[in-house]
C-alpha positions, 0 to 999 in steps of 0.5 A, a space after each residue: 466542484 471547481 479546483 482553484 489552479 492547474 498544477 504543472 509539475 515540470 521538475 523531477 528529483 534525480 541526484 538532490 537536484 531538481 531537474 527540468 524536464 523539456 520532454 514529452 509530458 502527460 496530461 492529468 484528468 480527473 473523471 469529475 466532469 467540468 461545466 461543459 460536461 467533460 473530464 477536469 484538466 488538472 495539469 500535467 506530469 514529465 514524461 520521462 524516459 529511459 535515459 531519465 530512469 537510468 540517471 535516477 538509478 545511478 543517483 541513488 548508486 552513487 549515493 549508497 555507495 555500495 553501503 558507504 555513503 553518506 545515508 547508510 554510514 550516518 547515525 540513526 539520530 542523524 536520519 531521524 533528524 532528517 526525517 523530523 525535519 521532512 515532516 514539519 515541511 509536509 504538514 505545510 501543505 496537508 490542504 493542498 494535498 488532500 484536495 488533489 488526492 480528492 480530485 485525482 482520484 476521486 476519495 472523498 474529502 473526509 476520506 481524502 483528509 484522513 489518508 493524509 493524516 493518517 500518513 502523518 502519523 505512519 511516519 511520526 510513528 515510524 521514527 519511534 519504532 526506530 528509536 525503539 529499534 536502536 536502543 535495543 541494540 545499544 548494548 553488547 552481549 557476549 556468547 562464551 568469549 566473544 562479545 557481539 554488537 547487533 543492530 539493523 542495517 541497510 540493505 541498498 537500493 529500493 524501487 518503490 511503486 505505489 498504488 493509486 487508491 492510497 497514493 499518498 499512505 500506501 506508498 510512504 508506507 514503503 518509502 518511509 521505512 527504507 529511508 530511515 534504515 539506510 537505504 537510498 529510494 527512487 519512487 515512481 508515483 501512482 498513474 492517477 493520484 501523482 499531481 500532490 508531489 509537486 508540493 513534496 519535491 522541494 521537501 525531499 530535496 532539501 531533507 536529505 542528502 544528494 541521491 538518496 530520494 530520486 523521484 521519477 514520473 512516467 509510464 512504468 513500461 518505460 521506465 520500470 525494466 531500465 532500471 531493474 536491468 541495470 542489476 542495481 536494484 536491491 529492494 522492489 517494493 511494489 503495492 499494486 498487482 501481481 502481473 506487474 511485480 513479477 514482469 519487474 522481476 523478469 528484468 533483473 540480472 540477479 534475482 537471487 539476492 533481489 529481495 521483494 517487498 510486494 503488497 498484492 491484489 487480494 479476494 477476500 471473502 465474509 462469511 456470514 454463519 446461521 447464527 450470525 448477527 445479521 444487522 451487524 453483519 450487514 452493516 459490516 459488510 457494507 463497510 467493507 464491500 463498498 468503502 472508496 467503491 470497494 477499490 482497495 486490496 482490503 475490501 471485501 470481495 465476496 461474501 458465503 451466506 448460510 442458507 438459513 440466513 441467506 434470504 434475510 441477509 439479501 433483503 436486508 443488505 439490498 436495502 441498505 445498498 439501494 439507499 447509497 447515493 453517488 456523489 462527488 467527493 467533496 459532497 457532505 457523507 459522499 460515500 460512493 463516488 466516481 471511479 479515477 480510472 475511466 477504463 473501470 466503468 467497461 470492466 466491471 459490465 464485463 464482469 457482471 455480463 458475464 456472471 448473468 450471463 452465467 446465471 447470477 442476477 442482479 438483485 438490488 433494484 438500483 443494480 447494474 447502472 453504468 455510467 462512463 465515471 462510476 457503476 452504482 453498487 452491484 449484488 450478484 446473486 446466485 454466484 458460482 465459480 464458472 464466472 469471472 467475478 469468482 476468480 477475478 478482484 474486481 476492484 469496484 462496487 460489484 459484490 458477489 454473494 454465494 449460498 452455502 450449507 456446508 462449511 467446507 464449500 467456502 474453506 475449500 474455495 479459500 483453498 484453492 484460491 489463489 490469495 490469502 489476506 483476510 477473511 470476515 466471519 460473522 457468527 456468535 456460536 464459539 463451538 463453532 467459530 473456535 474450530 473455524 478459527 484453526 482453519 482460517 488462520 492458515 488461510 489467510 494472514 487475518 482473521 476479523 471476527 464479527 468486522 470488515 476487512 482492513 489494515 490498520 492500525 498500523 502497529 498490526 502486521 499486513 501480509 498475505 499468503 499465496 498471491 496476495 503479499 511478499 514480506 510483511 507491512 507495519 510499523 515495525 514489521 517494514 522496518 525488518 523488510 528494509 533492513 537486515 541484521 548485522 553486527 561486530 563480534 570482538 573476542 574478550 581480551 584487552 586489546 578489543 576491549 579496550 578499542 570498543 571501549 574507546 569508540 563507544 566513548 568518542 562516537 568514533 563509529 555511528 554503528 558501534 555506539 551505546 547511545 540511547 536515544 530519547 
């Protein structure tokens, strides 16, 4: 597997400028292993530092301009052209892209295509929501004498933080939206699956207006608190785990009007009832334990087997584990693949020593084989919840089974734990799954009946309860996250009827307009 050029990314975008940054910089490996059997070098990122992080936040103040910038002030049609114009030139490099993001972070090719694609699509679709958004407010409604003119506004200033298993989706699934609201940006870039911007740079700097995209690389210790002690931020909007969102939190001055779009780590079980459809059931299951090794907030991360059913389920789904073979991502089918963090590998024995050391067992024959790049899928089984695996999101190819007879051992665990994203349940008995139903949905934010765990499509709503998401994520729901409602009321006589008539006609303000966009 041979990646044709090192990619230096020696600029970062503060202020609508393309600044060159002489400091310290960071290598980037990918685990795949070279010819001479060592991690691939594939180039370098700034390091950036403190007083970097401090002029992306003034930047992006200067360009809000407390709500009378350019960007908040100008019209929707305006910022969706700005918008439209971006996309055509990130389409420009969907290659380039998706074979670093294959590289990076090791998602397969097919998998690696689709996320880009998928994004591509996120933002299409996120211009006509707000075009949908617009029209409905291009119009007056009048409230006994007085006339009102509501829409959605910007709020401010965004930080936004992505993940590193959707470096690309994940994190213009919170950029985008706040764009095109009003807002002005500054993105830091995932730790691993960072390289692909330096194709977008140019993009952002050119598509929008001086100060309202700013992007930022370097370790989130040392740029993160800067710039949320400033006070300045008025969005964080973080995909990644909770201990980071609330150490962010700590450093700003004013958390009262700090609004949080997070998207967290989540433990979401399957539960496989006595009646259930065990092929389906399996096939499912593996789906949505073991997708990109099981490293995404959507995965399954448990899975509840009714004692009746539990030996058939185990055979069947060891057997279809032990089939899988690792590969890397740009190999045909490639399914399970290496691990991007080289850290994972020693976690994840961590994680099963301890279960077995607590009386699960390994029962998949394949089971339990490490390496220093990947860990072949892993059933545990009995797993109880003295351990580790029990508690933590493992966030790899390690799947925990547990045996239940009542159903109110797996609610009660749901209970007490402390996420809340989904749940998969598996069973045909609707006496049964309708009662099931009732509890579940105030469990957690989505129920998947009969299917794995995941996000999209993305017009669904994506959130969480307890630890597991603050606000909610979708296409129209981001738009609400980034934006706040607003309006002009006018008392019904002639003279305001007769100046709200002549703005609406003239285009003398962007916000009072009866425009309807196309």
């Amino acid at each position: 597997m041979k990646i044709a050029n090192k990619i230096n990314i020696t600029d970062y975008l503060v202020g609508g400028e393309l600044k060159e940054w002489n400091g310290d910089k960071s290598e980037v490996f990918s685990v795949i292993k070279n010819e001479n059997n060592l991690p691939t070098h594939l180039g370098t990122v700034p390091s950036l530092d403190e007083d970097a992080a401090i002029s992306a936040i003034e930047e992006a103040d200067k360009a809000y301009n407390r709500g009378r910038g350019k960007w908040p002030t100008m019209s929707v049609q305006n910022r969706i052209d700005c918008m439209q114009k971006f996309v055509v030139e990130m389409e420009k490099y969907r290659h380039e892209i998706s074979k670093l993001i294959m590289w990076e972070i090791c998602k397969s090719k097919k998998d690696a295509y689709k996320e880009f694609d998928r994004t591509i699509d996120y933002i299409k679709d996120t211009i006509e929501a707000c075009k949908d958004f617009d029209r409905k407010g291009a119009r007056f409604i009048k409230e006994d004498d007085i006339f009102a003119h509501i829409r959605r506004g910007p709020i401010g200033i965004v930080f936004c933080l992505g993940p590193y298993n959707y470096p690309l989706n994940e994190t213009f699934c919170l950029l985008i939206p706040a764009l095109i609201m009003g807002n002005a940006a500054i993105l830091k870039p995932a730790k691993y699956g960072v390289l692909f911007f330096n194709y977008l740079l140019k993009a952002f700097k050119e598509c929008f207006p001086a100060g309202v995209v700013n992007i930022i690389f370097g370790r989130g210790r040392a740029i993160g608190p800067p710039i949320m002690k400033t006070g300045k931020v008025d969005i964080l909007a973080l995909i990644g785990h909770s201990s980071s969102a609330v150490a962010l939190q700590d450093y700003h001055s004013d958390k009262n009007r700090l609004r949080l779009v997070l998207g967290l780590e989540a433990k979401n079980p399957a539960i496989i009832l006595k009646d259930a459809n065990l092929k389906l059931a399996v096939d499912e299951c593996l789906k949505g334990s073991l997708s990109y090794n099981g490293q995404r907030c959507t995965a399954i991360k448990v899975i509840y087997v009714h004692k009746n059913v539990i030996d058939n389920f185990l055979k069947s789904f060891n057997e279809k584990v032990d089939e899988l073979i690792i590969k890397n991502p740009n190999q045909e089918d490639a399914f399970i693949t290496p691990l991007p963090d080289p850290k994972q590998p020693k976690y994840l024995k961590e994680l099963i020593d301890d279960a077995c050391l607590k009386g699960a067992n390994i029962v998949n024959k394949k089971g339990g084989e490490i390496g220093d790049n990947f860990v072949f899928p892993t059933v545990l089984f009995p797993v109880k919840n003295d351990m580790r695996i029990f508690h933590e999101e493992q966030f790899g190819p390690i799947i925990p089974i547990i045996e239940f007879d009542d159903i109110n051992m797996p609610l009660r665990d749901m209970s007490d734990s402390n996420y809340g994203q989904q749940v998969s349940v598996f069973g045909e008995n609707s006496k049964e799954l309708g009662p099931l139903v009732d509890a579940l949905v105030n469990l957690v934010c989505r129920v998947n009946l009969n299917s794995s765990c995941q996000r999209g499509p993305d017009v669904f709503p994506f959130t969480g309860r307890k630890n597991s998401a603050v606000s909610t994520l979708s296409i129209y729901d981001a738009l609400r996250s980034f934006s706040i409602r607003t309006f002009v009321a006018s008392k019904d006589n002639r003279i305001n009827n007769d100046l709200i008539s002549d703005m609406t006609k003239t285009n003398k303000s962007a916000f009072i307009s009866t425009d309807y966009l196309l």
